[in-house]
C-alpha positions in Angstrom: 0.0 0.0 0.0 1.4 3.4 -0.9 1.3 6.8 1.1 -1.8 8.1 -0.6 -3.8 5.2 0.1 -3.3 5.8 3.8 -4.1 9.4 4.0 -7.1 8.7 1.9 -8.8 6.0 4.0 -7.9 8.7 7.1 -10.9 10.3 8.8 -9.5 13.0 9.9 -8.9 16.1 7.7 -5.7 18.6 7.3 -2.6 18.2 9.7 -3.1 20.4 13.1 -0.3 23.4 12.9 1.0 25.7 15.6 3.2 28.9 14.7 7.2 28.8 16.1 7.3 30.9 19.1 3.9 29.5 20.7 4.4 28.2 24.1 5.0 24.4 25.1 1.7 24.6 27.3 -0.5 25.8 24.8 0.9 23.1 22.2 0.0 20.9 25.0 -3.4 22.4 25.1 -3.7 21.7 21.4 -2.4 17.8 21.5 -5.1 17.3 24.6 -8.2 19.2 23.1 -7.4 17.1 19.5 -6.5 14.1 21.3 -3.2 14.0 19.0 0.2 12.7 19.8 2.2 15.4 17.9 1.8 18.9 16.3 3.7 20.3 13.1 5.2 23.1 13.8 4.9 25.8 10.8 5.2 29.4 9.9 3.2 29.3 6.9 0.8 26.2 7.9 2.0 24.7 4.5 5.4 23.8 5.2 6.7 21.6 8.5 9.2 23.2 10.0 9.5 20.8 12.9 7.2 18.8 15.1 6.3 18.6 19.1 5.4 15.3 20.1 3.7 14.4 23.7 6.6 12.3 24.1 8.8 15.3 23.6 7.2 17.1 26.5 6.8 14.4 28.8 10.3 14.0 28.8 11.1 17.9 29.2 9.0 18.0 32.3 10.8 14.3 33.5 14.0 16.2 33.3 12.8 20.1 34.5 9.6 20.1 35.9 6.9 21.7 34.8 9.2 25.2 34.2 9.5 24.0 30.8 5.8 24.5 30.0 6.6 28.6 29.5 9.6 27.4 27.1 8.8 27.9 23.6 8.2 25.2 21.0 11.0 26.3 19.2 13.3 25.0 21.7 12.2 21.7 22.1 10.6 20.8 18.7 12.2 18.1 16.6 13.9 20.0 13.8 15.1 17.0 11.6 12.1 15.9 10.5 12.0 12.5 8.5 9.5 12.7 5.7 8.0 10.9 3.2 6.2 11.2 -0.4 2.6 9.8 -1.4 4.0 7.1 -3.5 6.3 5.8 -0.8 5.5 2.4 0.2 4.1 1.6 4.1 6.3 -1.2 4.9 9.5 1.3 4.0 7.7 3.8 6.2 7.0 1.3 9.0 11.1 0.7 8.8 11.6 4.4 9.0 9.9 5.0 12.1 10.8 1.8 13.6 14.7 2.5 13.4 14.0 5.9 14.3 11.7 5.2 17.5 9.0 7.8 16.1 5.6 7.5 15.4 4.6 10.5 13.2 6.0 11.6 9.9 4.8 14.1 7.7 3.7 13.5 4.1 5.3 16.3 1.6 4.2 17.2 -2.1 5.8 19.6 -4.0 7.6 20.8 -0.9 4.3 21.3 0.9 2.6 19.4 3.4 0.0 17.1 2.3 -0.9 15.1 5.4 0.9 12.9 8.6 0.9 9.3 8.9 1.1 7.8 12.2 2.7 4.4 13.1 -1.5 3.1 13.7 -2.0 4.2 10.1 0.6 2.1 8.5 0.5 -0.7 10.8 -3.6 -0.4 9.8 -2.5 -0.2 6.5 -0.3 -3.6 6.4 -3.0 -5.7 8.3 -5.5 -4.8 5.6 -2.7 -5.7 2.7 -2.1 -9.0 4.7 -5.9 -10.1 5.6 -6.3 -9.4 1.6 -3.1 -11.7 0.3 -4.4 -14.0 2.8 -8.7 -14.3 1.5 -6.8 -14.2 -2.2 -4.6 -17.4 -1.4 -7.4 -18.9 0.9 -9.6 -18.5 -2.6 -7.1 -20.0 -4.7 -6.2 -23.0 -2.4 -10.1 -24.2 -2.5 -10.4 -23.2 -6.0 -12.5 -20.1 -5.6 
């Protein structure tokens, strides 16, 4: 199954963006009223230029307390993001993320951003693929 495939059987709409500068606690505010895990971060809303990831913050307030709630997003954002295309294929994204320990990855087109994918939506994704190869042999095994 490719990329476009997964955003399209997605129910959600658009990718939820905050603006660099906002503060940790109102991303947080964001990730709990969306029940997300992660949040691009972009100046244009078009364009990822980093993402904030509950993981991200739990970790910051493990290491500082809750102090680091006033810090900026900017600060603790993932700048490095790992992306992918729509015609990349889910099992290559499902390596991605594994070896990188992440679970969201934006989707680019034409150096915009199209959509995320979540490690759910690919691992959804691959069950569907392998309950399908497995109905098609079951089918050709009893001579269907």
């Amino acid at each position: 199954m490719l990329v476009h495939q997964i955003l399209k059987s997605k129910s959600t709409d658009g990718v939820f963006t905050i603006k660099p500068g906002t503060s940790v606690a109102d991303a947080a505010t964001v990730l709990s009223n969306n029940r997300i895990g992660s949040v691009i971060i972009s100046a244009t809303g078009k364009t990822a230029d980093g993402i904030l990831s509950e993981r991200d913050i739990v970790r910051e307030l493990g290491k500082r307390g809750p102090a680091c709630m006033s810090d900026k997003v900017d600060d603790m954002m993932t700048k490095n993001l790992v992306t992918c295309s729509c015609d990349d294929r889910a099992d290559d994204i499902l390596k991605k993320m594994t070896e990188g320990r992440f679970r969201h990855m934006p989707v680019i087109k034409d150096g915009e951003m199209v959509g995320l994918i979540t490690i759910g939506d690919v691992v959804k994704a691959r069950l569907t693929e392998l309950s399908m190869e497995k109905e098609a042999l079951e089918g050709m095994i009893m001579g269907h």
